[in-house]
C-alpha positions as CSV (number, residue, x, y, z in Angstrom):
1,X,-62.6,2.4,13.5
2,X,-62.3,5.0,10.6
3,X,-60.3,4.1,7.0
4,X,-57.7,6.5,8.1
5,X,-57.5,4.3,11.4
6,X,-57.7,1.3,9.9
7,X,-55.0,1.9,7.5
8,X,-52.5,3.2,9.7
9,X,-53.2,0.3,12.1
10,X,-52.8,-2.2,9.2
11,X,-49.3,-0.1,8.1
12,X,-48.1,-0.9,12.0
13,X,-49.5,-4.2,12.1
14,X,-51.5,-3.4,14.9
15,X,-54.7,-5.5,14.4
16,X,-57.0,-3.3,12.4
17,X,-60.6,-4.2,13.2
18,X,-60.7,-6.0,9.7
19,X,-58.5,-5.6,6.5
20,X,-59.0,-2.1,5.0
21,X,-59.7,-2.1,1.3
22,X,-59.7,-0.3,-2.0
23,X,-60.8,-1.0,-5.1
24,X,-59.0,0.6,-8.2
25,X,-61.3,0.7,-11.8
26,X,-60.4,1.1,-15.8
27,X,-62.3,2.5,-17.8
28,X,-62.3,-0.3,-19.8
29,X,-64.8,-1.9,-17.0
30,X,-67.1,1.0,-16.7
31,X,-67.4,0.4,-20.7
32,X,-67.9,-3.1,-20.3
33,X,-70.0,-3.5,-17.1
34,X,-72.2,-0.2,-16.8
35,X,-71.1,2.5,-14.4
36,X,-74.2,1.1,-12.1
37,X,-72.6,-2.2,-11.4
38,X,-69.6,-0.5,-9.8
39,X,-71.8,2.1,-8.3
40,X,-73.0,-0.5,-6.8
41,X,-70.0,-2.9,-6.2
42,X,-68.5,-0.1,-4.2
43,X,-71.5,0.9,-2.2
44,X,-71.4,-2.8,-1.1
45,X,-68.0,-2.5,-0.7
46,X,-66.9,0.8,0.4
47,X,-63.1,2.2,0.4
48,X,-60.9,3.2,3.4
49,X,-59.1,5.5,0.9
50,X,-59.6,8.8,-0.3
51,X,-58.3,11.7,-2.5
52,X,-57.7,15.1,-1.9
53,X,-59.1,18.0,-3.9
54,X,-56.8,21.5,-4.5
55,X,-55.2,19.7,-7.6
56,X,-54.6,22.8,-10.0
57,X,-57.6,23.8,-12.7
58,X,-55.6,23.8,-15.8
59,X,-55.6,21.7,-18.8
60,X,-52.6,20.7,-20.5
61,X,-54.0,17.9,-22.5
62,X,-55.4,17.1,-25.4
63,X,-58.0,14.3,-26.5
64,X,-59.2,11.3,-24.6
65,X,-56.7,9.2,-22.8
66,X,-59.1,6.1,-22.8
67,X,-60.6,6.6,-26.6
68,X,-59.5,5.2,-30.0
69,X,-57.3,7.8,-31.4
70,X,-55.1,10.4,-30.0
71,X,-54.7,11.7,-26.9
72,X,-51.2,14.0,-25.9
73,X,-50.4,14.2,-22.5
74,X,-49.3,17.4,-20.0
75,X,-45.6,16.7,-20.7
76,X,-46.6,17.0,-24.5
77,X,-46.1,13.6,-24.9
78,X,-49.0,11.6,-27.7
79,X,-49.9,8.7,-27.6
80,X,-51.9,6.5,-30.2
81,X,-54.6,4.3,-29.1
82,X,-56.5,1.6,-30.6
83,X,-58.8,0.2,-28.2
84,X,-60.8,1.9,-25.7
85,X,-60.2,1.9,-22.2
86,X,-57.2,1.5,-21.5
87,X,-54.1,4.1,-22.6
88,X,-52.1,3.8,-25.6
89,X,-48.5,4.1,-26.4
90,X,-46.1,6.5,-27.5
91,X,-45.3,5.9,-31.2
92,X,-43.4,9.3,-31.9
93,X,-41.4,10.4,-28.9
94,X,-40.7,14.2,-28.5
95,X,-37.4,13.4,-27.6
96,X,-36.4,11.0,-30.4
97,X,-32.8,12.1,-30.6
98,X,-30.8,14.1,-28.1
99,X,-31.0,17.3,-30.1
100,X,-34.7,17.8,-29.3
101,X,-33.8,17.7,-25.6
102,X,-34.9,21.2,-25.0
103,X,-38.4,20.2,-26.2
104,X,-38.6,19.1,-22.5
105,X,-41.2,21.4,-20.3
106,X,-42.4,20.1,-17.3
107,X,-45.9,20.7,-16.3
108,X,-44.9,23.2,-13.8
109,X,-48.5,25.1,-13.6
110,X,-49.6,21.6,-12.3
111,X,-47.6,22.9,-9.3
112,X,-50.2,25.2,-8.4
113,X,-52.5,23.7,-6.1
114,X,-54.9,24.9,-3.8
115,X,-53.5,23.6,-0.4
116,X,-56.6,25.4,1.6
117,X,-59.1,23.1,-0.7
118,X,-57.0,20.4,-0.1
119,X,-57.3,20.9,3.3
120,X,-60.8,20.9,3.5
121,X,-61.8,17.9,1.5
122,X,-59.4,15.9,3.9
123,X,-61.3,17.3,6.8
124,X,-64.3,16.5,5.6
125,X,-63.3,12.7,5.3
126,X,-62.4,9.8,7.5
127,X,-60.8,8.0,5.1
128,X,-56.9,7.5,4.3
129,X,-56.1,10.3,1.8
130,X,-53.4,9.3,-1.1
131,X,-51.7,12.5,-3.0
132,X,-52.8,14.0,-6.0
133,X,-49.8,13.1,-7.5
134,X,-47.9,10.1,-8.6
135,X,-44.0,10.8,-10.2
136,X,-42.8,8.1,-12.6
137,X,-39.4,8.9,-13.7
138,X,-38.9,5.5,-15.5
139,X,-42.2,5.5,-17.3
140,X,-41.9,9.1,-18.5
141,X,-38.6,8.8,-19.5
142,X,-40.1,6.3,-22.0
143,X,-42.7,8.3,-23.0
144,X,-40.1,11.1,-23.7
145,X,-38.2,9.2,-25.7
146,X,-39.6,5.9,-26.2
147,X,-38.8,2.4,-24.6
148,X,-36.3,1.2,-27.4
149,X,-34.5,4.7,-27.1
150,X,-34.4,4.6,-23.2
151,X,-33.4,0.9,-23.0
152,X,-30.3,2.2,-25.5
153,X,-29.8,4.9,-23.2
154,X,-29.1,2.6,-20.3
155,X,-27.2,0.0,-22.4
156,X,-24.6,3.5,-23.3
157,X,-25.3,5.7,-20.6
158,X,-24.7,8.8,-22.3
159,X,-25.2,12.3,-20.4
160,X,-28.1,13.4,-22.1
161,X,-30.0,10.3,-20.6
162,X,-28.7,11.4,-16.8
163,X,-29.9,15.1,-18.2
164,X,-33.2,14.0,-19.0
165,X,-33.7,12.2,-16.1
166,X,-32.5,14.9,-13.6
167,X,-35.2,17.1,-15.6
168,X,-38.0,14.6,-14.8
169,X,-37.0,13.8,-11.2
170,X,-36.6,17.3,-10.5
171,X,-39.8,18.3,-11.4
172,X,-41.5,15.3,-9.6
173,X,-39.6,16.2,-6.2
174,X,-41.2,19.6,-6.5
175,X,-44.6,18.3,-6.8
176,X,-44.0,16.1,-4.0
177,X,-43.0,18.4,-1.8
178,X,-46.2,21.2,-2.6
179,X,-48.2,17.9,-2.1
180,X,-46.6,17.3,1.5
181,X,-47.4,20.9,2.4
182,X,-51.2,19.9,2.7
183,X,-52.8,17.6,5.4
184,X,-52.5,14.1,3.5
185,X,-51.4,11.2,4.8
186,X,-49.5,9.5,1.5
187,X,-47.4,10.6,-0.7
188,X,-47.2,7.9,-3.7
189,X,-44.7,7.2,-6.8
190,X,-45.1,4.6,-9.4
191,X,-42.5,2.5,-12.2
192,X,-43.5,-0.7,-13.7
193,X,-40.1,-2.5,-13.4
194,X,-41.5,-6.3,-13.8
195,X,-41.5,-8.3,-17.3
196,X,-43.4,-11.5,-16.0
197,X,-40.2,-13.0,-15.1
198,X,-37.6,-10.9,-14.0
199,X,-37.3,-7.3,-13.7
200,X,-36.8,-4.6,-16.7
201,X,-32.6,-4.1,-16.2
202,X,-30.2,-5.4,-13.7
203,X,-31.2,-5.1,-10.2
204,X,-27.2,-3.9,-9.8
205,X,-28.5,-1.2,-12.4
206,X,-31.7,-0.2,-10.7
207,X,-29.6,0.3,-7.6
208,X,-27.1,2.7,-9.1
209,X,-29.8,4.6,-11.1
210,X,-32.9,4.8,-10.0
211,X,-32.8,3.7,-5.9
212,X,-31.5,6.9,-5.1
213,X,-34.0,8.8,-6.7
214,X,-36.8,6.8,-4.7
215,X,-34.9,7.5,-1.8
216,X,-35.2,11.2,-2.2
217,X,-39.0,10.6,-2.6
218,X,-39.3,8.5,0.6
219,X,-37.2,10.9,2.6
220,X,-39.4,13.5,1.7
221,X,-42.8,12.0,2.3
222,X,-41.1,11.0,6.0
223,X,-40.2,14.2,7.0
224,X,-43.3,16.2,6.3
225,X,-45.0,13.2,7.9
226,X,-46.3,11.0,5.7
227,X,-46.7,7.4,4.7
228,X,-45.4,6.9,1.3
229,X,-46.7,3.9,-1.1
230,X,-45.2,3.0,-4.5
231,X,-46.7,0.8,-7.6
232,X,-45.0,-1.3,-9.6
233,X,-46.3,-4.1,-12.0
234,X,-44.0,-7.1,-13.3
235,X,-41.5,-9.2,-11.7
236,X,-40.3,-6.9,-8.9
237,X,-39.1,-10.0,-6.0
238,X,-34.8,-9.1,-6.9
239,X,-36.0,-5.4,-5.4
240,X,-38.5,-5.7,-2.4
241,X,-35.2,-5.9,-0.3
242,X,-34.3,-2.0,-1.4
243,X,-37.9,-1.3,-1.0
244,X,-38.1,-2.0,2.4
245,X,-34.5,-0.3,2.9
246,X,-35.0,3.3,1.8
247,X,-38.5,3.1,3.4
248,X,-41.1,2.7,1.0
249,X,-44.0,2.0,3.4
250,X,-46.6,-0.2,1.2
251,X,-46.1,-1.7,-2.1
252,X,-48.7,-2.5,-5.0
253,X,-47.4,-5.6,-7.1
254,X,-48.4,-8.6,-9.1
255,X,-47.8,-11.0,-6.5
256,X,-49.5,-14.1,-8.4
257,X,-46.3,-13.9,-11.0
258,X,-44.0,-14.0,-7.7
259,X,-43.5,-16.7,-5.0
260,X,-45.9,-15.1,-2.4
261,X,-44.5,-17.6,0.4
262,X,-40.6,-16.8,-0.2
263,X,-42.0,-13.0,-0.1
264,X,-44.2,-14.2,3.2
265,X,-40.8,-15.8,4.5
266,X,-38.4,-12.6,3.5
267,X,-40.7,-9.7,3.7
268,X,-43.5,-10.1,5.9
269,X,-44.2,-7.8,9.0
270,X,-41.1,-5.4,7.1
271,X,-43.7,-3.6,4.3
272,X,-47.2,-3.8,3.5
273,X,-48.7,-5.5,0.8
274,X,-51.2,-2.7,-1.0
275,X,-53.1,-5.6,-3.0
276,X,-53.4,-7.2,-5.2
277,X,-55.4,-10.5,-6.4
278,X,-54.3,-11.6,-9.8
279,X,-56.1,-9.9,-12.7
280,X,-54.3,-11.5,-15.4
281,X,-55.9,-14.8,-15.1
282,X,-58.1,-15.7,-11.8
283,X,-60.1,-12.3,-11.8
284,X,-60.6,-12.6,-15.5
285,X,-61.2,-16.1,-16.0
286,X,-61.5,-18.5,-12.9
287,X,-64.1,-19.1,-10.9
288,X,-65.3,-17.5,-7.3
289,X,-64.0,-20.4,-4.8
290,X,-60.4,-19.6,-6.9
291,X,-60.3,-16.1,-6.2
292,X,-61.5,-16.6,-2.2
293,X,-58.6,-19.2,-2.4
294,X,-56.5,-16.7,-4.0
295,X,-57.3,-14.5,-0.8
296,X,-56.5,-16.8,1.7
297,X,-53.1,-17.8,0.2
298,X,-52.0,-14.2,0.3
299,X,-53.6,-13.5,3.9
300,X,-51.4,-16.9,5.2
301,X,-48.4,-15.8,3.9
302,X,-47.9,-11.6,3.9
303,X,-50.4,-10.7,7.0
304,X,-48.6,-10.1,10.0
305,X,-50.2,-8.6,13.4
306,X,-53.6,-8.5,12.1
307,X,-52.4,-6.3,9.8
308,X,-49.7,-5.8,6.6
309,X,-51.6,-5.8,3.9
310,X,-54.7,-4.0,2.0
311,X,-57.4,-5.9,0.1
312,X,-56.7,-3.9,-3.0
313,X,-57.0,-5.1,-6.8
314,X,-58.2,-3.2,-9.6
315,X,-61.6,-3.9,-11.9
316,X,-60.6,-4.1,-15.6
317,X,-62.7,-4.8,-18.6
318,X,-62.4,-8.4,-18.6
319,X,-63.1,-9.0,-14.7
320,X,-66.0,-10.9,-13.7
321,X,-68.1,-9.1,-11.3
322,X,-68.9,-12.7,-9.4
323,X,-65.4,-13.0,-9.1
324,X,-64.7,-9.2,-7.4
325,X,-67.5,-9.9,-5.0
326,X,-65.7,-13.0,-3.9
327,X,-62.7,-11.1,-2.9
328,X,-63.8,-8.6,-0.7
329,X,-66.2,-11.0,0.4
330,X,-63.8,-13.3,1.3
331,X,-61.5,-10.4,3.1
332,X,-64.2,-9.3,5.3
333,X,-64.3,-12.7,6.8
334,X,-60.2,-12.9,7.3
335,X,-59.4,-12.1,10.8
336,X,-57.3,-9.7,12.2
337,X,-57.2,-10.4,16.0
């Protein structure tokens, strides 16, 4: 069985010969491991995912994202960093009042890919290919105009904020759509909405903002064809519901800050889980036997059919390398008939 096979069987919980995986890396652990150990890790351990070339040649940034220092975005947006690898934050938004609005310019030469490239490299692979792109309207609206300004926005609701964010979610339905032209088979968006307890603004909120939105994205993905996956870190259980509703087909989240058997009960068999195993404290700091413990707790409770969910979780700067081979080791021996 191919990735791409595996992966669609696992989406249809349709007993995949054995969970598909993929690992997802900082920089912060090449600095801190050596780029060998993951070369090696994922020759070991080898991904059912792939990407698709034909994202346009141009450069629209400037500096290095993952580097003490500064490093401005291609939205124009700068961010300050003080510790390498991992990003920094926005500490001068472009937008910082509502008369800078037209300061907005959306990366449209980013538009510009090469569908016949794209085409080829998925050809030329039997793995599951994810987009080139990833819209975040919530995130960007913060890097626009900064988290204390957007959380104001949504507290007032003024017309410039629903202004702004047409801008931004206009621009990310285009690139979703030149994306869907090509042979992929996932389109993908991503908004951290999780503190560690509850989610970022009302769920009633969320639903009258920012659902319809996704739903454009998901609608779009399904009628070109594709599977469509979406990321968010925090708190996210009050929303899973409205996930599953306007179609989103997987979902990456921090499960270990969640009730993974109420989600198991609720949610099971309805979306996949894409991941994850808990990097804020078990990858980081417990011990092997927790972490294949940590597998089987979320194989009981969210697999469905053999299939439902991916062995995902990402590599940081802080994981232990005994503790990422435990995971996949410990998926490979999870059963799927």
């Amino acid at each position: 069985m191919t990735g791409r096979e595996r992966v669609y069987r696992t989406l249809a919980c349709d007993h995949p010969d054995r969970v598909p995986r993929q690992l997802w890396t900082l920089p912060a652990a090449a600095m801190e491991h050596g780029q060998e150990t993951l070369k090696r890790f994922r020759a070991r351990f080898p991904s059912d995912f792939a990407g698709a070339a034909g994202a346009a040649k141009v450069c629209l940034t400037r500096g290095n994202a993952y580097e003490v220092g500064t490093f401005t975005d291609e939205w124009g947006c700068t961010f300050i960093n003080v510790q390498r690898g991992i990003i920094g934050e926005v500490k001068e938004p472009l937008v910082e009042d509502w008369s800078r609005l037209e300061l907005v310019r959306p990366p449209e030469a980013l538009l510009n890919i090469d569908v016949a490239e794209a085409n080829r490299s998925i050809a030329a692979t039997d793995g599951f290919v994810i987009a080139g792109c990833c819209p975040r309207p919530f995130e960007r609206l913060q890097f626009l105009r900064g988290s204390e300004n957007v959380y104001l926005d949504l507290a007032e609701e003024p017309p410039e904020f629903f202004d702004l964010l047409q801008r931004v979610h206009g621009y990310y339905l285009k690139e979703l759509e030149v994306w869907s032209r090509t042979g992929v088979d996932c389109l993908t968006f991503m908004d951290d909405w999780g503190s560690q307890r509850s989610l970022l603004i009302s769920p009633a909120q969320w639903r009258r903002v920012f659902k319809p939105l996704y739903q454009q994205y998901c609608d779009l993905a399904h009628a070109a064809g594709k599977k469509i996956f979406m990321h968010s870190d925090g708190y996210i259980a009050d929303i899973y519901e409205d996930l599953i509703e306007i179609g989103v087909d997987a979902v990456n989240s921090q499960l270990f800050i969640m009730d993974i058997e109420e989600i198991g009960r609720r949610y099971a068999g309805q979306i996949t889980f894409w991941g994850e195993i808990d990097r804020q404290h078990l990858l980081s700091h417990g011990t092997p036997e927790q972490c294949r413990q940590a597998v089987q707790r979320v194989a009981a409770n969210l697999m469905r059919g053999g299939g439902g969910v991916i062995a995902q979780f990402e590599y940081g700067g802080t994981t232990r390398p005994e503790n990422a081979e435990a995971v996949f080791e410990e998926w490979n021996r999870i059963s799927t008939r």
